[in-house]
C-alpha positions as CSV (number, residue, x, y, z in Angstrom):
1,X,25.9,-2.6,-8.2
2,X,24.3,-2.7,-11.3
3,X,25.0,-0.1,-14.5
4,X,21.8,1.2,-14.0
5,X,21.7,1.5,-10.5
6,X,25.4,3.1,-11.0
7,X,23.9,6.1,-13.0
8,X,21.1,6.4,-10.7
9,X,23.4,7.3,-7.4
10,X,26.2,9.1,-9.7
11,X,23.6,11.2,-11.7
12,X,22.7,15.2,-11.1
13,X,19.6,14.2,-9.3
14,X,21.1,12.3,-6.9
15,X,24.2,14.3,-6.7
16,X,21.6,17.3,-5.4
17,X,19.2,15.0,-3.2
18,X,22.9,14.3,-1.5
19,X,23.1,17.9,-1.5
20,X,19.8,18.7,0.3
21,X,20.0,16.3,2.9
22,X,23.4,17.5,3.7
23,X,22.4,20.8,4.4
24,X,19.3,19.7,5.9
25,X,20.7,17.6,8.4
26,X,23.2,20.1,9.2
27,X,20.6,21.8,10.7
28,X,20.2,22.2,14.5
29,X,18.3,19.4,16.3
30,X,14.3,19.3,15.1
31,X,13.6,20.6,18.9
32,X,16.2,23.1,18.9
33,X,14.9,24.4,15.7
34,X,11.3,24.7,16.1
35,X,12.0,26.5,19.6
36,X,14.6,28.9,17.2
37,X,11.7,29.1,14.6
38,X,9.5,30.2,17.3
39,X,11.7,32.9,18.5
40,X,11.8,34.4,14.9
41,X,7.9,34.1,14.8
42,X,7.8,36.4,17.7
43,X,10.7,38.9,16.2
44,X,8.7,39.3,13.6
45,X,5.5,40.0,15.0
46,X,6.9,42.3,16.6
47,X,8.1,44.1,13.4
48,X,5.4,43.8,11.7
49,X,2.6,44.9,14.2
50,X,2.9,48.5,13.7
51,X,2.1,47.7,10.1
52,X,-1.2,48.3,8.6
53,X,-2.2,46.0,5.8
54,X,-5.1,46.5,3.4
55,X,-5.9,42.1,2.8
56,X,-9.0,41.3,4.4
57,X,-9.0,37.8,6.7
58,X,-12.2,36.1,4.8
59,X,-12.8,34.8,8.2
60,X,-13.0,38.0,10.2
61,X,-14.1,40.7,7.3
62,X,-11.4,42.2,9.0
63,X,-7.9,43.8,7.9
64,X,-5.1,41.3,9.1
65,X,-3.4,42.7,12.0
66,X,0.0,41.4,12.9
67,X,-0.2,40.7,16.3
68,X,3.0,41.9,18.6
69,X,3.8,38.3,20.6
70,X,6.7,40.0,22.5
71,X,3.8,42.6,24.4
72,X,3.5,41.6,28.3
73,X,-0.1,40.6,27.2
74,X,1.3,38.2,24.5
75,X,3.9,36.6,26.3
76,X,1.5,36.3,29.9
77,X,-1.2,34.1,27.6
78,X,1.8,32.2,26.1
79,X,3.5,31.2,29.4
80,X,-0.3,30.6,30.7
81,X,-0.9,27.9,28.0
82,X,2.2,26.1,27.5
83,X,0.7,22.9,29.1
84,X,-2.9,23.6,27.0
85,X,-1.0,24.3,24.0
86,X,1.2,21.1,24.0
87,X,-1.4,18.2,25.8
88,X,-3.9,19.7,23.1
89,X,-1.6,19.6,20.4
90,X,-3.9,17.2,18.1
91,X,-0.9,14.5,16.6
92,X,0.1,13.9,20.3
93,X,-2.7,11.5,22.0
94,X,-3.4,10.3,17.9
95,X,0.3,9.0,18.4
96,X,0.3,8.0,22.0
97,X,-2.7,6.0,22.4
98,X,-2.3,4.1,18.8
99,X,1.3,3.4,19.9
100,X,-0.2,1.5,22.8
101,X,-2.2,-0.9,21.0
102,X,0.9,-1.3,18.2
103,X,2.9,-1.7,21.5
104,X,1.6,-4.7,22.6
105,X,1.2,-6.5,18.7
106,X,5.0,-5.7,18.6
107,X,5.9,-7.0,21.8
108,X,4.0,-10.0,21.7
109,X,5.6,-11.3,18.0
110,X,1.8,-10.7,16.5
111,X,2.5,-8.1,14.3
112,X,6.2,-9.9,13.4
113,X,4.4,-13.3,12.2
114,X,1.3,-11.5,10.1
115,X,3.8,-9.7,8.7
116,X,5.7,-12.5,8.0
117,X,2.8,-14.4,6.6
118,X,1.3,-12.0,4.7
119,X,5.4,-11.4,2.8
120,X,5.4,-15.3,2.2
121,X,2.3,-15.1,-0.6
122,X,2.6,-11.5,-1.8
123,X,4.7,-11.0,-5.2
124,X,7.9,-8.8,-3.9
125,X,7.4,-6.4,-6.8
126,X,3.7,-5.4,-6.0
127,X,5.0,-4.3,-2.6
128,X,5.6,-0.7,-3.2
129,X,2.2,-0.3,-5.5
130,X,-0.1,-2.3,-2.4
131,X,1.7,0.0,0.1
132,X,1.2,3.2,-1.6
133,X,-2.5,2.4,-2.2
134,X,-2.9,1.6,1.6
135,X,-1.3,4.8,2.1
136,X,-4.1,6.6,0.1
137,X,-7.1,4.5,2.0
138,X,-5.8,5.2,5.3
139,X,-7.2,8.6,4.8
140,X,-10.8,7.3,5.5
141,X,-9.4,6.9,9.3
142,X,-8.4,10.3,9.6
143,X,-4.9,10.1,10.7
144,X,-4.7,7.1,11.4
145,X,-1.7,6.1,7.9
146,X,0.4,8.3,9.8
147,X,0.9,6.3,13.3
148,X,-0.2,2.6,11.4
149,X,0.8,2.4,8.1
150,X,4.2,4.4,7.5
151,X,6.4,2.4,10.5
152,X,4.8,-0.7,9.1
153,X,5.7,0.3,5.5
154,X,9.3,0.1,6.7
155,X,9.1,-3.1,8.6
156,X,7.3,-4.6,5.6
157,X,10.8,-3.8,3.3
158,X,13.0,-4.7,5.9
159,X,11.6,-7.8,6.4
160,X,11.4,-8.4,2.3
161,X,15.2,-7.5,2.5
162,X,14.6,-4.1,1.1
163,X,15.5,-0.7,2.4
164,X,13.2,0.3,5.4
165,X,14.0,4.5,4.9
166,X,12.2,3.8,0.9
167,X,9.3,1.7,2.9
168,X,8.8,5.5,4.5
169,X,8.9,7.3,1.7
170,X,6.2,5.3,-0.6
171,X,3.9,4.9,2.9
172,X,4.2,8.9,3.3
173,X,3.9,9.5,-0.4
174,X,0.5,7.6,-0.1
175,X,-0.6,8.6,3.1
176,X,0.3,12.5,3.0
177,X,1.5,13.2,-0.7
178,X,-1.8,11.8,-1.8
179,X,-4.0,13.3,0.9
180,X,-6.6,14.4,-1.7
181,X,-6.8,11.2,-3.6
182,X,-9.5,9.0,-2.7
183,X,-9.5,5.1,-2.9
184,X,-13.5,4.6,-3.8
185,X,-14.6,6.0,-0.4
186,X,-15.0,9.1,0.3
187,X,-12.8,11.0,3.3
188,X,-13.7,13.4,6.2
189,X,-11.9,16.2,4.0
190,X,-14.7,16.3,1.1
191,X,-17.5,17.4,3.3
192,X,-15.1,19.9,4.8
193,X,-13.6,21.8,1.8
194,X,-16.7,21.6,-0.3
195,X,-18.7,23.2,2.4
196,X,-15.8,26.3,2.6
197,X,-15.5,26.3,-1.1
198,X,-19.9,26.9,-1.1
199,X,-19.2,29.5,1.6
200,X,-16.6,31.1,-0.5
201,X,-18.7,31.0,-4.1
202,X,-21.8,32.6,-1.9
203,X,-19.9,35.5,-1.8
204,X,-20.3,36.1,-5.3
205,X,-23.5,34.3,-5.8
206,X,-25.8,33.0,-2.5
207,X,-27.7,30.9,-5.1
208,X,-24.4,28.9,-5.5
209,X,-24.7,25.0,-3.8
210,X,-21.7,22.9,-3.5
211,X,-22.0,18.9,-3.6
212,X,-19.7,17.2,-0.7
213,X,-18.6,15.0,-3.3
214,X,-17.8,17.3,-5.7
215,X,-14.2,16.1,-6.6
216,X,-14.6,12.0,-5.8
217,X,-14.5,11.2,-9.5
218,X,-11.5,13.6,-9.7
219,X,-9.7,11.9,-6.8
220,X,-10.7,8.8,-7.4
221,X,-8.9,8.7,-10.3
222,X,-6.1,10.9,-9.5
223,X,-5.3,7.6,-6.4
224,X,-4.0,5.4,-9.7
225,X,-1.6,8.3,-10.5
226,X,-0.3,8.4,-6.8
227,X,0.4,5.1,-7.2
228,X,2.1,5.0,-10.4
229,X,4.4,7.6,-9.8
230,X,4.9,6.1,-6.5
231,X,5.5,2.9,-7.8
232,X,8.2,4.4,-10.0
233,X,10.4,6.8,-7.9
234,X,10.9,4.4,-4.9
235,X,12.0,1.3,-7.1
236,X,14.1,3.1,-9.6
237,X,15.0,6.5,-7.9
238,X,15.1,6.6,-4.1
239,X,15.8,3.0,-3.0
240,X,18.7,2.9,-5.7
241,X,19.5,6.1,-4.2
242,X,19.5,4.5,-0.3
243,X,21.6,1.1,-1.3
244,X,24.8,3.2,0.3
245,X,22.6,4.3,3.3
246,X,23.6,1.8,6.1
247,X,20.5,0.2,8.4
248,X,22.7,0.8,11.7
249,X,19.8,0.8,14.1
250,X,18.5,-2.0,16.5
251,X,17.6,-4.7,14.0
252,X,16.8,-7.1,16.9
253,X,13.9,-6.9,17.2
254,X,12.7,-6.0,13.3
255,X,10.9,-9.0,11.1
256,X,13.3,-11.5,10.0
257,X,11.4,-13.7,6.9
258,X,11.9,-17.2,8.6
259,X,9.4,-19.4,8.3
260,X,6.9,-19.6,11.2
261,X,6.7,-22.2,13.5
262,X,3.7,-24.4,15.1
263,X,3.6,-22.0,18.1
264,X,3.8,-19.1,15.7
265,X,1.0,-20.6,13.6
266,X,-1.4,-21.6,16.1
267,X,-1.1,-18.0,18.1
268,X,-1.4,-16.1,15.0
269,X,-4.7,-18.3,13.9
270,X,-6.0,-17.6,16.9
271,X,-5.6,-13.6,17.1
272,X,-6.8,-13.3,13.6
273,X,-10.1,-14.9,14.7
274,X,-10.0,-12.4,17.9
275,X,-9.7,-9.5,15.4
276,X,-12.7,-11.0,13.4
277,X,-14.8,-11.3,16.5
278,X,-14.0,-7.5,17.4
279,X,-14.8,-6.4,13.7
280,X,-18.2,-8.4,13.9
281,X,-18.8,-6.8,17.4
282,X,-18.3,-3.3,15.9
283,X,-20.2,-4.2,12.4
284,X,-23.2,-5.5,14.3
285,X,-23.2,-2.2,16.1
286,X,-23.0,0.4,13.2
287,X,-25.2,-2.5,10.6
288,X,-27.8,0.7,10.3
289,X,-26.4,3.7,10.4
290,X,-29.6,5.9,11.2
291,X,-29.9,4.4,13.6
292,X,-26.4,3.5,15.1
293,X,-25.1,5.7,18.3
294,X,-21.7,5.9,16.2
295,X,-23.9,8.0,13.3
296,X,-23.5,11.8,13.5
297,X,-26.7,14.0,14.1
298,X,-28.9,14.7,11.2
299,X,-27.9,18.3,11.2
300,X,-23.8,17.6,11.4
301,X,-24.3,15.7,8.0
302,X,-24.0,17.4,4.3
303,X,-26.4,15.9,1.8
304,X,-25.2,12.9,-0.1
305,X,-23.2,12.0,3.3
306,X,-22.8,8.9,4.9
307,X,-23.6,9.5,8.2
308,X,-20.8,7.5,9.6
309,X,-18.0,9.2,7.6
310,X,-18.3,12.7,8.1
311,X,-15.7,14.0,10.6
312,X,-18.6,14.8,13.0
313,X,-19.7,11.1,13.7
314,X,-18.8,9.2,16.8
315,X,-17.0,6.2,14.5
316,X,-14.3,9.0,13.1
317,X,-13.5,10.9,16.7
318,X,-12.9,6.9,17.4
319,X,-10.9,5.6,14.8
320,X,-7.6,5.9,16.8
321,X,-9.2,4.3,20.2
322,X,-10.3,1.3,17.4
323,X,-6.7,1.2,16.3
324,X,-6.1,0.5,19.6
325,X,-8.5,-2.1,19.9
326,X,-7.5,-3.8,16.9
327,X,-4.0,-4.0,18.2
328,X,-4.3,-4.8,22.0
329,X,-6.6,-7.5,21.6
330,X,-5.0,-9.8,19.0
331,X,-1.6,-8.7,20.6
332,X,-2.7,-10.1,23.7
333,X,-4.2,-13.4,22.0
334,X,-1.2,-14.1,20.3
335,X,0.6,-13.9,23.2
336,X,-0.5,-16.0,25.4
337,X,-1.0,-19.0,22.6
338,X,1.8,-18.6,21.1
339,X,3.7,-18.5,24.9
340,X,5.8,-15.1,24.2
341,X,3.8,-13.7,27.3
342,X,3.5,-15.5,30.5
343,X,1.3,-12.6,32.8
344,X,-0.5,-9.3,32.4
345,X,2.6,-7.7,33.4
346,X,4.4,-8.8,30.3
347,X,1.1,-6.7,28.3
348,X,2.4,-3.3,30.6
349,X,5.8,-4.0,29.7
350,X,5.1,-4.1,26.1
351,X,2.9,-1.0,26.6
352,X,5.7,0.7,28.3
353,X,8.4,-0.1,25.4
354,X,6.2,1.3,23.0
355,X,6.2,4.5,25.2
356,X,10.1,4.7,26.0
357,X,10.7,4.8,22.1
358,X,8.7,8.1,22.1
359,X,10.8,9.8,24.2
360,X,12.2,11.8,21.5
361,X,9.1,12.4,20.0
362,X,7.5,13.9,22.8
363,X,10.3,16.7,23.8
364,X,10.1,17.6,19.4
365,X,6.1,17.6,19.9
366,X,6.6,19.9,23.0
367,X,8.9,22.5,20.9
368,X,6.5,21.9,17.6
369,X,3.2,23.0,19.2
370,X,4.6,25.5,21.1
371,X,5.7,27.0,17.3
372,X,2.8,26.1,15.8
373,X,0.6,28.2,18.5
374,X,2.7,31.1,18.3
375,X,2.9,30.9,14.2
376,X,-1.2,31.0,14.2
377,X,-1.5,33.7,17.2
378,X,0.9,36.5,15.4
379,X,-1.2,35.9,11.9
380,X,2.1,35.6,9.7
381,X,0.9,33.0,7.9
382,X,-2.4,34.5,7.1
383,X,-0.9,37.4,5.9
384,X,1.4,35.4,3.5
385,X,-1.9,33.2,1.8
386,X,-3.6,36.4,1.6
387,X,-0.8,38.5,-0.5
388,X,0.2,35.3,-2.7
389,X,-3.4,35.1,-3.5
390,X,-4.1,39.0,-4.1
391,X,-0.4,38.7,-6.1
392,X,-1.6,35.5,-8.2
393,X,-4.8,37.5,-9.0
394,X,-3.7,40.7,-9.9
395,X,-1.7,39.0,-12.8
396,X,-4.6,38.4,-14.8
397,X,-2.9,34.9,-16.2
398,X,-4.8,33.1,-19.5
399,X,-7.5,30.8,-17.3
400,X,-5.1,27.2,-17.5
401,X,-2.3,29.0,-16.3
402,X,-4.3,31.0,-13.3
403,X,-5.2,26.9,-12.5
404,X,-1.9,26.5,-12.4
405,X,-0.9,29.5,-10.1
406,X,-3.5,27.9,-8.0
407,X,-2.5,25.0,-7.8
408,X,1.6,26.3,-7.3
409,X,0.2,28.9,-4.6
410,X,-1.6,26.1,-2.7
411,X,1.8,24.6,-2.2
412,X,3.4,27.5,-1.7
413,X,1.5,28.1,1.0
414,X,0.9,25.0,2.0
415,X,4.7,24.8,3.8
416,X,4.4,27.5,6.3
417,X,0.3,26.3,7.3
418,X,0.0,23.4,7.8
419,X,-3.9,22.8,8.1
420,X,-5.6,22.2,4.9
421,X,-8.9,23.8,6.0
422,X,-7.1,26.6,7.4
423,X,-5.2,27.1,3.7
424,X,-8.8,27.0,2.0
425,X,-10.4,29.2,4.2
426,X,-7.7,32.1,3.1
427,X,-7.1,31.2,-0.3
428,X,-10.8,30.1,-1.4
429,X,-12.2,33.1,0.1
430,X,-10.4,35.0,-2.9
431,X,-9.4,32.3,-5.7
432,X,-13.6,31.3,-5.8
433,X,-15.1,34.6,-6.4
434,X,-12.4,35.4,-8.4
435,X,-12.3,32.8,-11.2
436,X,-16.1,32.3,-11.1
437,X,-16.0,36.3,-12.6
438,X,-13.9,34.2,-15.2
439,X,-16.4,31.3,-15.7
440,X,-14.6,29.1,-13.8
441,X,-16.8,26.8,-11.8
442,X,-15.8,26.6,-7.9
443,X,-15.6,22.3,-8.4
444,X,-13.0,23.0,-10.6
445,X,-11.3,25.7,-8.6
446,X,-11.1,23.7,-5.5
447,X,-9.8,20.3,-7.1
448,X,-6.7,22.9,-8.1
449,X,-6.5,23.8,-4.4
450,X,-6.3,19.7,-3.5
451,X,-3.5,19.1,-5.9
452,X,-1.1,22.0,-4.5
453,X,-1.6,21.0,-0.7
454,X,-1.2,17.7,-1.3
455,X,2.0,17.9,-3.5
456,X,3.9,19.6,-0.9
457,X,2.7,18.0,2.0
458,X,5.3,15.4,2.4
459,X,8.4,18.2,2.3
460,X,7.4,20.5,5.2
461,X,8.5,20.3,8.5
462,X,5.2,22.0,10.1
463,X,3.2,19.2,9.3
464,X,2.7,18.4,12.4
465,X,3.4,14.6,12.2
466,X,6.5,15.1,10.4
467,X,8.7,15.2,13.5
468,X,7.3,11.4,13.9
469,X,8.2,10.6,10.4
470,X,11.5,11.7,11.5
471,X,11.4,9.3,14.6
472,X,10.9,6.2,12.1
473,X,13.6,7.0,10.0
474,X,15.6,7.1,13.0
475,X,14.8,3.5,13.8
476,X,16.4,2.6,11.1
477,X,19.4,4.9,10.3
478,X,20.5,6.6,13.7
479,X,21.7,10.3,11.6
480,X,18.4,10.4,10.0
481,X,17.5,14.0,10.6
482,X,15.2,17.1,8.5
483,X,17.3,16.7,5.6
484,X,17.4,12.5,5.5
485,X,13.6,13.1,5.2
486,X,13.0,15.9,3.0
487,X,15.8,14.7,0.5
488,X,13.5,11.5,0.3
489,X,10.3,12.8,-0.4
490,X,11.3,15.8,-2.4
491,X,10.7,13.7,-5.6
492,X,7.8,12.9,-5.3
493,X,6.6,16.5,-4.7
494,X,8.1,17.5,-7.7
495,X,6.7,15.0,-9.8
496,X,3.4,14.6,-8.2
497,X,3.2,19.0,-8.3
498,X,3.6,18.8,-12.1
499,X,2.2,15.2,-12.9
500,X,-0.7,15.9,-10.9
501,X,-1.2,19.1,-12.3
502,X,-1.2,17.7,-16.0
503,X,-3.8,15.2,-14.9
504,X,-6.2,18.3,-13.8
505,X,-5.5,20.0,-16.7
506,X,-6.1,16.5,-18.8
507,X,-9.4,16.3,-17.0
508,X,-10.8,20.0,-17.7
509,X,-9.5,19.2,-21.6
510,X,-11.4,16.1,-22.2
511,X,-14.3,17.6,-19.7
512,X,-14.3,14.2,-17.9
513,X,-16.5,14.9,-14.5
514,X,-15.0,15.9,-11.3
515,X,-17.7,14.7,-9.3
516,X,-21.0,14.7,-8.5
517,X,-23.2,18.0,-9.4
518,X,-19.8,19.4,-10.3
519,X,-19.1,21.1,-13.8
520,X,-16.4,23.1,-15.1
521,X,-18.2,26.5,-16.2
522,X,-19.8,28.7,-13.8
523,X,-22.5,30.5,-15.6
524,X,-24.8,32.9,-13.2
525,X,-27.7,31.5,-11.6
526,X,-27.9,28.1,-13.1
């Protein structure tokens, strides 16, 4: 072990990520706890229902009502949707079906020789940045980084003879600590928060317009950040950190960097031309998108909106059945040339691996949604945005530092609900009108908002894919447990929260754009 690597593991930070995950994985099982989480929810719903409350749910122009899960009406409507609640629960078919397709490419050896190829020309020190930056595009796909490119971030390391637990850690920090960064093309979420964020400013003034891409010069830029301070904590902070954390799980079948053979290179010639062929297929079928069945309807898309990227269109509800397309057909091309599958039943048994290994996954998702509903039934959570908010208001902070609060409060809140539109419908509702009365422009307001929930993202156990995060690590290091995962990330939600927070601030300073039609001042009925 190196000096430098010496100071790293011995040093106070590492001394109290040791500390965290500790504690963390002392915890009960992720199952257990989420059905003991749920419990509490409905304790105190029950305390707090007799309560009256004065904040006003934006949503309802109601006063939030705590609602009592433990009445006989409660706990009938609960026990009446359990099997709703959890085949509905939204990360469960994204994970099952994609796992499929990856299924099959694993089984097969397809996705073991790309990978294998790609590692043989690619630079080992522009791993982590190329990795990170993936992360970050995967957004245009919706969920799709979470099931696709953080296990293969760890397979990529292991098979460079790096740590597969810091392969995790810089996919997730790209994927979900950089959810509101932008690689050039513009996600699902813009359309979505800019039209609550015009919603919220109408409040104050119904002349008020919001431009879908409001932030993309923000978040275009703020993807090199991501990257950088990716980049730096996994080389130099969490993968020194993870040199004493043993790879005890099945390594059998995980990419070993030997040199392909003739078999090896004919099959995997021949399922990159099948994956060609199904990309031409699907370009020749969305080449004009006005046309295209996988557009959205005219009156589903905001102006200045591609058609086929808006979360309404055909092509985005599909992006996880074309994940596993783009698996299942190469997989099963590269198969059968390069003679690791013999019959269609070697395919299923591929398929039903894949499936075996979520086991685990499945009986945490049960106990998550099950939380999850309860949590958004009893209003808790609303009730918590809503006083942080009125709290962070009433304070009456210089103008940079009430960005700040913002930005602090989004991440705050941002661990106990875990959908960002959800967050911005309570928060914006207050934080627009609010800082417009200041001269503070709603663009600028909600680019605030995108740097808290993203910061935090990648440390709390409700997002909903995090249980699956968890099952990865396990692959890899068999005790990997809450506190394996949220020891490893909890860097880069530090730095990202105040790094990305000084980039804001930078931007607003210089008055470089946000976006398009955005501006930093709001002055009445411009």
């Amino acid at each position: 072990m190196s000096e430098q690597t010496a100071a790293v593991n011995n040093g106070w930070m590492n001394r109290a990520l040791n500390t965290i995950e500790v504690i963390g994985n002392k915890l009960p099982d992720p199952a257990v706890l989420f059905a003991l989480l749920m419990v509490i929810v409905w304790g105190l719903s029950w305390l707090f229902s007799g309560m009256t409350f004065t904040e006003i749910d934006p949503r309802s122009g109601q006063q939030v009502q705590i609602v009592n899960l433990l009445s006989g009406a409660a706990l009938t409507q609960f026990a009446s949707n359990i099997v709703t609640t959890f085949v509905n629960f939204p990360p469960l078919g994204v994970v099952l079906v994609a796992m499929l397709g990856l299924g099959v490419a694993e089984y097969t050896g397809f996705i073991n020789a790309g990978l294998r190829s790609i590692l043989a020309v690619t630079p080992k020190m522009l791993l982590t940045p190329v990795l990170i930056a993936v992360g970050v595009l995967s957004h245009v796909a919706v969920d799709a980084g979470y099931v696709l490119v953080i296990p293969l971030g760890a397979v990529i390391f292991y098979a460079a003879g790096r740590h597969p637990l810091a392969g995790i850690a810089a996919a997730f920090a790209g994927v979900s600590g950089g959810f509101s960064a932008t690689f050039f093309v513009p996600s699902s979420l813009d359309p979505l928060l800019a039209g609550m964020t015009q919603v919220s400013a109408q409040l104050l003034d119904p002349t008020v317009t919001i431009n879908p891409l409001n932030n993309y010069i923000f978040t275009t830029a703020s993807t090199f950040l991501i990257v950088l301070v990716g980049w730096f904590l996994t080389d130099k902070v969490i993968e020194p950190r993870l040199q004493a954390t043993k790879v005890d799980g099945d390594t059998s079948q995980m990419v070993k960097m030997d040199a392909l053979s003739a078999q090896e290179r004919k099959g995997l010639r021949a399922a990159v031309i099948s994956m060609f062929v199904v990309a031409a297929l699907l370009a020749l079928s969305i080449v004009v998108p006005a046309a295209t069945p996988w557009a959205a309807p005219a009156e589903q898309v905001a102006e200045g909106m591609n058609p086929l990227l808006v979360a309404a269109s055909p092509l985005m509800k599909s992006i996880v059945t074309l994940i596993f397309v783009f698996f299942l057909v190469p997989g099963i091309v590269y198969g059968y040339v390069a003679g690791t599958v013999q019959t269609h039943r070697d395919i299923i048994k591929g398929m039903s691996n894949a499936m075996s290994g979520m086991g685990y996954y499945i009986v945490m998702a049960f106990f998550c949604a099950l939380f999850l509903y309860a949590f958004n039934q009893s209003n808790l959570g609303v009730l918590l945005a809503l006083k942080g908010a009125n709290a962070l208001k009433a304070m009456g902070l210089p103008l940079a530092m009430t960005l700040v609060g913002i930005v602090f409060l989004s991440g705050l809140v941002n661990l106990v609900v875990g959908s960002a539109s959800a967050k911005w419908a309570l928060i914006g509702a207050i934080m627009v009108p609010m800082l417009m009365e200041l001269g503070i422009s709603p663009d600028l307001t909600q680019a605030a908002y995108r740097v808290g929930d993203s910061s935090t993202n990648i440390i709390t156990p409700l997002l909903p894919y995090f249980p699956l995060i968890v099952v990865f690590c396990q692959k890899y290091v068999k005790n990997s447990g809450i506190g394996t995962l949220v020891a490893l990330m909890l860097p880069y939600s530090i730095a990202m929260l105040v790094l990305w927070t000084a980039f804001l601030l930078g931007f607003w300073a210089l008055d470089i754009p946000l976006g398009l039609g955005a501006s930093y001042e709001y002055i009445p009925n411009r």
